[in-house]
C-alpha positions as CSV (number, residue, x, y, z in Angstrom):
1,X,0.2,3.5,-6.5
2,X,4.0,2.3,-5.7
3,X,6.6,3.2,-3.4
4,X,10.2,3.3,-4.4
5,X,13.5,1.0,-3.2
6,X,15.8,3.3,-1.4
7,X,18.9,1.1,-2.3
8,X,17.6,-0.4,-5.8
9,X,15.6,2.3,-7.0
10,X,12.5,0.0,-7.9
11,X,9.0,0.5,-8.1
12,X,6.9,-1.0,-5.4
13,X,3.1,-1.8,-6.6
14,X,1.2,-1.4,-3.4
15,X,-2.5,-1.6,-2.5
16,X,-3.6,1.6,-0.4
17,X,-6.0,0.9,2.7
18,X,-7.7,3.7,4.2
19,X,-10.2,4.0,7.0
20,X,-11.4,7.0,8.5
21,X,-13.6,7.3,12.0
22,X,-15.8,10.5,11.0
23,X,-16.9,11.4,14.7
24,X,-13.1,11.4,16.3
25,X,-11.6,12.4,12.8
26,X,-9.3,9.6,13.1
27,X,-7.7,8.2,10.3
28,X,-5.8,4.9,9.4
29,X,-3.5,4.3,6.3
30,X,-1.5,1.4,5.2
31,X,0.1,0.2,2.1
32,X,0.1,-3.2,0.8
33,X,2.2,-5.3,-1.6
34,X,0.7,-6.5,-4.6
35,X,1.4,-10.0,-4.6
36,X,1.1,-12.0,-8.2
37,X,-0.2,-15.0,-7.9
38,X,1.1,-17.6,-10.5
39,X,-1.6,-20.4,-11.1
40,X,0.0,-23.1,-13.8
């Protein structure tokens, strides 16, 4: 999944967290950025 730069048109890699409550039919939805991690 990615969202895109408005202003530079660049793909985003995001991680997608979702957590639903099934008795008040609540949901919760957020979008994280991938981060690389460079081990040398």
């Amino acid at each position: 999944m990615s969202l895109t730069d408005n202003l530079t048109d660049e793909d985003i890699p995001v991680y997608i967290f979702v957590f639903a409550l099934s008795c008040s039919q609540y949901a919760y939805v957020e979008g994280f950025p991938i981060k690389k991690l460079n081990y040398e």
